[in-house]
C-alpha positions as CSV (number, residue, x, y, z in Angstrom):
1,X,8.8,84.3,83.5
2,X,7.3,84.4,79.9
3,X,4.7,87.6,81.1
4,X,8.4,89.0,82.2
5,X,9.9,88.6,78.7
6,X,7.0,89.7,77.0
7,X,6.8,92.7,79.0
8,X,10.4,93.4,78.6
9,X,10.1,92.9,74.7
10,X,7.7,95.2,74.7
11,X,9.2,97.6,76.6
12,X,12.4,97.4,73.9
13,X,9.9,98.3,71.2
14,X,8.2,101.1,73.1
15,X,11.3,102.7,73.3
16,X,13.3,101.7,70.1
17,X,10.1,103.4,68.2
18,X,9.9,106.4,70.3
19,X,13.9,106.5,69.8
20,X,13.5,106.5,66.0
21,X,10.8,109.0,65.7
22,X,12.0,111.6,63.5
23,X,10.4,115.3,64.5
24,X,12.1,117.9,64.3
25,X,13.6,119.2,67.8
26,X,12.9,123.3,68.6
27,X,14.6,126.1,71.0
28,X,12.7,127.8,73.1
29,X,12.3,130.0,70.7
30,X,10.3,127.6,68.2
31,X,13.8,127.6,66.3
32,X,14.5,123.9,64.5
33,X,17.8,122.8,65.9
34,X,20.1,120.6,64.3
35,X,21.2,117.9,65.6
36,X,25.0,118.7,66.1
37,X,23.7,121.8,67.9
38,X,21.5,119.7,70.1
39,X,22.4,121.1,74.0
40,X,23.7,118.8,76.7
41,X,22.4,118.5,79.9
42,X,25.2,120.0,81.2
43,X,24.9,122.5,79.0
44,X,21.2,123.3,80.1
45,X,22.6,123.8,83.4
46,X,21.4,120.6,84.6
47,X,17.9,120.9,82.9
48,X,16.1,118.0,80.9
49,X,16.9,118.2,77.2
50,X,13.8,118.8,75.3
51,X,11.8,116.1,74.8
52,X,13.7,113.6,76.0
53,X,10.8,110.9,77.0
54,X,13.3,108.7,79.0
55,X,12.1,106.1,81.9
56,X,14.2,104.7,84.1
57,X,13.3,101.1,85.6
58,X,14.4,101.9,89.0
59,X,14.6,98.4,90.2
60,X,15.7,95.0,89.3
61,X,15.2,91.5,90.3
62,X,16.7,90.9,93.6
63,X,17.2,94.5,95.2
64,X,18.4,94.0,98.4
65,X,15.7,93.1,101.3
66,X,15.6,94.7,104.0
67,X,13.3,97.8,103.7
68,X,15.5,100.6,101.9
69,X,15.0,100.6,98.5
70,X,12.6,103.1,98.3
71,X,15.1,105.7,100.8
72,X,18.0,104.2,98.1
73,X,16.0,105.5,95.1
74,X,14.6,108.7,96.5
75,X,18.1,109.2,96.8
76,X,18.7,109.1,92.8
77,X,15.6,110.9,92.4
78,X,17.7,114.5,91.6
79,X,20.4,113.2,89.6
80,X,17.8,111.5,87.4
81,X,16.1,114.5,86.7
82,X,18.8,116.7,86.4
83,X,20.5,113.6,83.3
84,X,16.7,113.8,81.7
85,X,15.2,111.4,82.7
86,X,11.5,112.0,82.7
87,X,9.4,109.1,84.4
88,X,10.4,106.3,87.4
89,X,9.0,102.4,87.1
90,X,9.0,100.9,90.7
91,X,8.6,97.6,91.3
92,X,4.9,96.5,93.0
93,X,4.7,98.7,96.2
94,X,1.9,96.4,97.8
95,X,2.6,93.4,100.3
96,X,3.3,90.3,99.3
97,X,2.9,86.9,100.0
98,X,6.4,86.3,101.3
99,X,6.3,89.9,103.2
100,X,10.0,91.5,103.5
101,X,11.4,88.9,101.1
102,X,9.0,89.5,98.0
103,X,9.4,91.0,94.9
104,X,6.0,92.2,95.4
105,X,4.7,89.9,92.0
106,X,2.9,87.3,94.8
107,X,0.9,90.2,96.1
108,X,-1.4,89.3,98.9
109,X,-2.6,92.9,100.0
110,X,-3.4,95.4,97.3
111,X,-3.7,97.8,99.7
112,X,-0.9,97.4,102.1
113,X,2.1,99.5,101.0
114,X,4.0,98.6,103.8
115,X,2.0,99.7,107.2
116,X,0.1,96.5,108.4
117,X,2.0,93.8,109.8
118,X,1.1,90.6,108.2
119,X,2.6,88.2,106.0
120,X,5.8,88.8,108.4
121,X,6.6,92.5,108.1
122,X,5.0,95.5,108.5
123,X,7.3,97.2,105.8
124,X,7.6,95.6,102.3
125,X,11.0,94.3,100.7
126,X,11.1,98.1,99.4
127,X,10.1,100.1,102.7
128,X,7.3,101.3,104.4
129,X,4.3,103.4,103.1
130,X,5.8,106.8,104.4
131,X,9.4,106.2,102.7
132,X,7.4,105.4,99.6
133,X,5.3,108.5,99.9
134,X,8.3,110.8,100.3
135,X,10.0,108.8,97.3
136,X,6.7,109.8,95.0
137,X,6.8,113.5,96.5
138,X,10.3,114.3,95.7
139,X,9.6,112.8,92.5
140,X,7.3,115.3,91.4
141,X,9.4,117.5,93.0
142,X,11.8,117.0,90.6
143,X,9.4,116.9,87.6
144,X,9.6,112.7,87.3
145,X,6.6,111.2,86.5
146,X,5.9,108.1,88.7
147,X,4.9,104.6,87.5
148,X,3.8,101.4,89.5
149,X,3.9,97.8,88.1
150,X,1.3,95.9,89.5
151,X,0.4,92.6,89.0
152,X,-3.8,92.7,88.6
153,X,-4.2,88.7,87.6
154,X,-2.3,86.9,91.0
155,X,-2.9,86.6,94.4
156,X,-0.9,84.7,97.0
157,X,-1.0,84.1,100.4
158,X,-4.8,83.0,101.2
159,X,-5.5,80.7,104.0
160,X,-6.9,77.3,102.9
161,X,-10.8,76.8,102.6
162,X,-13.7,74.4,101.7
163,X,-14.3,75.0,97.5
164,X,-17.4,73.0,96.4
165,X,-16.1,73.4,93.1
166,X,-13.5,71.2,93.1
167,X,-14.4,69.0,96.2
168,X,-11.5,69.8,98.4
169,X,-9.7,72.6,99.8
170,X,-8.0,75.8,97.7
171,X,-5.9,78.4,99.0
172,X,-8.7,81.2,98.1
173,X,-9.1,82.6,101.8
174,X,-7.7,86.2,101.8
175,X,-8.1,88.5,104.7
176,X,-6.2,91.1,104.5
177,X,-5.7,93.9,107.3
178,X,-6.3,96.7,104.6
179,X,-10.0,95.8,104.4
């Protein structure tokens, strides 16, 4: 929870300095605009406003289970673009410990995106490997950058073992099916 709202902090202050920068904004013809004559989206004819540097968290907390969330954003994908928004953040695409019901930040498989069944699925809580890969195409597609949390320093799900280091048993068998 504190690694959450530090990240979340500094994602405020990413964007509160990148709002405040004060460069001048051009035309295509290298013309300074002012700032009341700044174009809408609308006005671009649905094109990103110059510049705009926008990302768009494209999850939260407790997105429904159930496999769909990557087919519910690839679904947003266009109308994002076309409001100016520039980049997607997903939510970690790898399996989890607790499989269709995870968050993905107990991640067991690094390399399971939703294709081997283990941990009780064979999609993750966001979908299978194939709907994520078509989410990321159409992304591009549409000139969004994608971006992946990922959670580096945990691991979950390992079977128990024998660790002469403490003189009992840890949790710090993992065999994943990606390997």
């Amino acid at each position: 929870m504190k690694n959450l709202k530090i990240t979340s902090l500094l994602l405020l202050f990413v964007i509160a300095f990148n709002c405040s920068n004060q460069e001048p904004i051009f035309d295509d013809n290298d013309n300074p605009i002012q700032e009341q004559n700044i174009e809408t989206t609308a006005q671009r004819a649905g094109l990103k406003p110059i510049g705009s540097g926008v990302l768009m968290q494209a999850f939260y907390w407790d997105v429904p289970a159930g496999g769909t969330w990557w087919n519910v954003v690839n679904g947003k994908v266009q109308d994002w673009s076309n409001a100016g928004i520039d980049a997607i953040w997903l939510p970690p695409v790898s399996k989890a410990q607790n499989g269709p019901f995870s968050m993905g930040y107990d991640p067991f498989d690094y390399y399971d995106f939703g294709e081997y069944n283990q941990m009780g699925s064979v999609e993750t809580r966001f979908g299978s490997k194939t709907e994520l890969m078509n989410l990321i195409n159409k992304a591009h597609a549409n000139q969004l950058s994608v971006i992946a949390d990922i959670v580096i320093n945990h691991n979950s799900g390992g079977d128990t073992e024998s660790n002469p280091y403490t003189g009992g048993n840890t949790y710090t068998d993992f065999n994943p099916l990606s390997r």
